[in-house]
Steps between C-alpha positions, in 0.01 A plus 500: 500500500700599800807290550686764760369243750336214372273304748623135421857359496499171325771311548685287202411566113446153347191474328301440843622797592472699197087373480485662833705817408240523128219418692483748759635807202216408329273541773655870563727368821861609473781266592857431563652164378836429612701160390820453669641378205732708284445367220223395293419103542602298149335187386190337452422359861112458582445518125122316469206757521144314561195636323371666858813645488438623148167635578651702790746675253199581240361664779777729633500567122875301442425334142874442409500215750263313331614669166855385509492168691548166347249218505655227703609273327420112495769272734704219313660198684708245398591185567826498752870536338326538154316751244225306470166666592259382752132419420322714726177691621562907472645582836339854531105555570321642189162665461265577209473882406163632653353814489487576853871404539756705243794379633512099531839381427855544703719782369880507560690809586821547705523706824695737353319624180170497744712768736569756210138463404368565837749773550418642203154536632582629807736768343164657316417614882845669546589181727826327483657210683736585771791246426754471718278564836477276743212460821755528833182446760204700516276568813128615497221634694118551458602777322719435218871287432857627574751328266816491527710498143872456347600608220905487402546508822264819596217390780201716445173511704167478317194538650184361301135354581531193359736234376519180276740229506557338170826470597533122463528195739840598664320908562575713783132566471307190597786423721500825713102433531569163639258349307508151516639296180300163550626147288804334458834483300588218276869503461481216312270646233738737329500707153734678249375743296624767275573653140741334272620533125567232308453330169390112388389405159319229684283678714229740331357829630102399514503268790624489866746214556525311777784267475560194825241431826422694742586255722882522470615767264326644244515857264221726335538723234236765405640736196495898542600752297510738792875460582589445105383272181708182692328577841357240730358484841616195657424341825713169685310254659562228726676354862828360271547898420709711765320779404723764680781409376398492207381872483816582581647379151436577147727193404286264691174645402652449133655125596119389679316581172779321335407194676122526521493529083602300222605733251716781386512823657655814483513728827529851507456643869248455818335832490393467846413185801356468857440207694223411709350235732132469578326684674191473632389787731264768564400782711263416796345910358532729282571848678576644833405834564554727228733287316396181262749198297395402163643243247821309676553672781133359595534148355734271305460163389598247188560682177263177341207646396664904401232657794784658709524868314124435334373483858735805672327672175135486702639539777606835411201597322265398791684713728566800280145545398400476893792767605370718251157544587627547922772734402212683289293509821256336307524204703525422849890286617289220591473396098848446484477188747311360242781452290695238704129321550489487185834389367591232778253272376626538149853442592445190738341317202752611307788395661321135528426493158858573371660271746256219399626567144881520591429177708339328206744638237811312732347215452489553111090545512433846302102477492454746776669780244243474289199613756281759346603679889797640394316726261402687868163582339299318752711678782193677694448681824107398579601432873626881511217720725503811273348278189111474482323250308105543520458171276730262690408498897802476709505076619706464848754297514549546153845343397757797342570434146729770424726388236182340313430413108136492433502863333286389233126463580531625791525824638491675908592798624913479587557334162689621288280730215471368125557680202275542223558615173335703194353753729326802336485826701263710427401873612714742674818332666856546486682236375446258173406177694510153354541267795438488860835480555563860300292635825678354791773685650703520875371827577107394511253300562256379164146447571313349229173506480360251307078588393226477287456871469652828538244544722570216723843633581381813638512417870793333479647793346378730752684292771828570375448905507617569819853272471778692365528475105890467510490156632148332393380487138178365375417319172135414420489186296210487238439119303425720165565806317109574505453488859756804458280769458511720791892553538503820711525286803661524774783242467878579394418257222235327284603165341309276244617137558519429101528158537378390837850423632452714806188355621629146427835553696338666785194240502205782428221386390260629242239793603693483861671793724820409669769717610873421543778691667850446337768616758838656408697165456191338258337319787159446481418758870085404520247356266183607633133628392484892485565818708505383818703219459790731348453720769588250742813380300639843521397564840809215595744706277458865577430694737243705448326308267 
């Protein structure tokens, strides 16, 4: 991989920017990622990962995120100026294991374990993070980006075809764009988070605490390990808390926790704080030009709910896949517009839901915390023109229900793809495959290719020959080992679904052809009939197909 002069600059390396940075290496792009930070970031931060987000990870083949996370763990309240718990429903959503969904509960891991995995990652492509780098101003043309950067003091020019902003919500990137940060500030809805250490015989390590109201002052504690065995993440809450000033204090910090619980405790040191008020913004698009924001510097909005980094996650993984393809010449620029058509939508419900919930949660009403939505599984894209669905007709006027739940019993092209598990390969193939989920990576696109027969796949099969094998992969899906007699076929791979978990998830029916393209990022592309059908997905993603 040629990195002399490496066709995309992205711009800050928190995790948004480091999906960005692993997706595009995986898909054979080169990049530069600069952070103008010296220094590595310390502390837990965005530390909830959703199970889309966990899916995303499998798929750019990052287990330890899943591998070393917590389980979140179940909220305790008590009953003001005492120790005594609250009766109360469980504050987080929950969902029954289910073979089409492997990851179905909320995992904890601080921002900056998730950075060393991620660079880690990135370092296996001879990439490193540029710390200390800072975007001056950039300038661009139809035909590439001129960047101006500072390092110790040292200005260097950079010249590079495209750029991404993940550079947060006070970026020179989105700012230089003059994209347009729609919403509002709520000064009076202000936060204090950080890392502490500290020690209380009273309060154990299997629960989150959550000490006062939310309607004056109140404190949380969720337990961590990450910044030692006393670690906890805590967050302030409430109008009765100056909130600045108070990040400006490790006494006070200490003193306010003091007076929020009834019990002993010893205080070691606050390992790190920052202070925010809500926010409630987001772009008005995506990208200008040549140059796109992901993550923060495209949208903020009430930490209630844990979407923020979750959501700059897809972001980044919608765009990289796209970049990819065009930078490959695979694809024409016109696919990358899809990716703020397809994101806005997403966000905009987004930022309503989480607002709704911060609303609610004032007002000491949790109930909207525990909506199956904030698992992001029902997040879709069906409104998107490059999907194709030959078993749903298009309605008009069709209301957008982007951030959407029903992902069980239902199923449309722009939703997001199911897993299925116990899948037996059979035949020639290259890889040991035992779920769907083993198959789909960021650097093609899956068509499965569910039949009766061998036979039936044939056409199907011949329809794909002419697109180029780096970036599409086929997978013929057979109901039973005996229907596998003829594996010489033409397909990358022959599965048997053992168990009938595939045809159940993806709503086949018995004795029935149906064909479904899985894109880069594990949405469901098209669901349509046979060869002609996939010939017109692909004829709205590359060029010559």
């Amino acid at each position: 991989m040629d990195f002399t002069h490496p066709p995309v600059l992205i711009v800050g390396a928190g995790p948004v920017g480091l999906v960005a940075a692993l997706t595009l290496l995986q898909n054979g792009i080169p990049v530069r990622i600069i952070d103008k930070d010296p220094n590595p970031r310390i502390g837990q931060r965005g530390a909830a990962y959703w199970p889309r987000s966990l899916e995303l990870f499998n798929f750019l083949n990052v287990p330890e995120i899943n591998n070393l996370a917590t389980p979140a763990l179940p909220v305790r309240s008590y009953k003001p100026g005492t120790m005594e718990p609250l009766i109360q429903p469980q504050l987080l959503p929950t969902m029954k294991p289910n073979p089409a969904v492997p990851f179905h509960i909320l995992m904890m891991m601080g921002q900056q374990l998730v950075d060393v995995i991620l660079k880690g990652h990135l370092a296996k492509f001879s990439c490193s993070v540029e710390m200390g780098t800072e975007l001056c101003s950039f300038e661009q043309s139809d035909e590439g980006i001129t960047a101006v950067l500072a390092k110790n003091g040292i200005l260097e020019t950079f010249n590079t075809k495209w750029m991404i902003g993940a550079d947060g919500a006070k970026g020179v990137v989105r700012k230089q764009l003059g994209l347009t940060f729609l919403g509002e500030t709520r000064p009076g809805d202000q936060l204090l988070t950080g890392d502490i250490c500290l020690k209380s015989d009273s309060i154990d390590r299997v629960h989150w605490h959550q000490f006062g109201n939310y309607a004056e002052r109140s404190v949380l504690l969720q337990p961590t390990k990450e910044v030692g065995e006393d670690g906890w993440q805590f967050f302030f809450f409430g109008p009765e808390l100056d909130m600045p000033k108070l990040a400006q204090s490790e006494e006070l910090v200490f003193e306010t926790i003091t007076s929020l619980i009834p019990a002993e405790i010893t205080f070691d040191k606050v390992v790190w704080m920052s202070a925010f008020q809500a926010n409630i913004r987001m772009v008005d698009k995506f990208s200008e030009g040549r140059v796109f924001v992901a993550g923060d510097a495209a949208h903020v909005h009430s930490p209630m709910g844990g979407q923020g980094l979750n959501s700059g996650v897809q972001d980044a993984f919608n765009i990289g896949w796209k970049l990819a393809l065009v930078e490959k010449g695979l694809a024409d620029k016109s696919l990358l517009e899809t990716y703020s058509a397809e994101r806005l939508p997403v966000i905009s419900e987004l930022l309503d839901m989480t607002t709704t919930i911060l609303d609610k949660a004032i007002s000491g009403d949790f109930s909207l915390a525990r909506t199956p939505k904030l698992f992001m599984l029902g997040i879709n894209c069906r409104f998107s023109n490059i999907v194709l669905d030959e078993f749903v007709p298009p309605v008009e006027g069709r209301p957008i229900n982007a951030y959407g739940e029903d992902y069980e019993g239902h199923l449309e092209a722009g939703d997001r793809a199911p897993d299925a598990p116990n899948m037996l390969q059979v035949g020639r193939g290259e890889s040991d495959v035992k779920t769907l989920f083993g198959l789909y990576r960021p650097w093609y696109h899956t068509v499965l290719v569910f039949v009766p027969s061998l036979a039936d796949a044939s056409p199907i099969l011949g329809a794909l020959e002419a697109l180029d094998k780096s970036v599409v992969r086929s997978a013929v899906v057979l109901p039973s080992l005996a229907l596998a007699t003829d594996v010489a076929s033409l397909a990358d791979l022959v599965l048997v679904d053992q168990d009938g978990h595939a045809h159940s998830a993806y709503l086949v029916e018995a004795g029935k052809t149906k064909v479904f393209v899985i894109r880069p990022d594990g949405m469901v592309g098209a669901i349509v009939h046979g060869a002609e059908g996939v010939k017109k997905y692909f004829s709205k993603i590359f060029l010559d197909a």
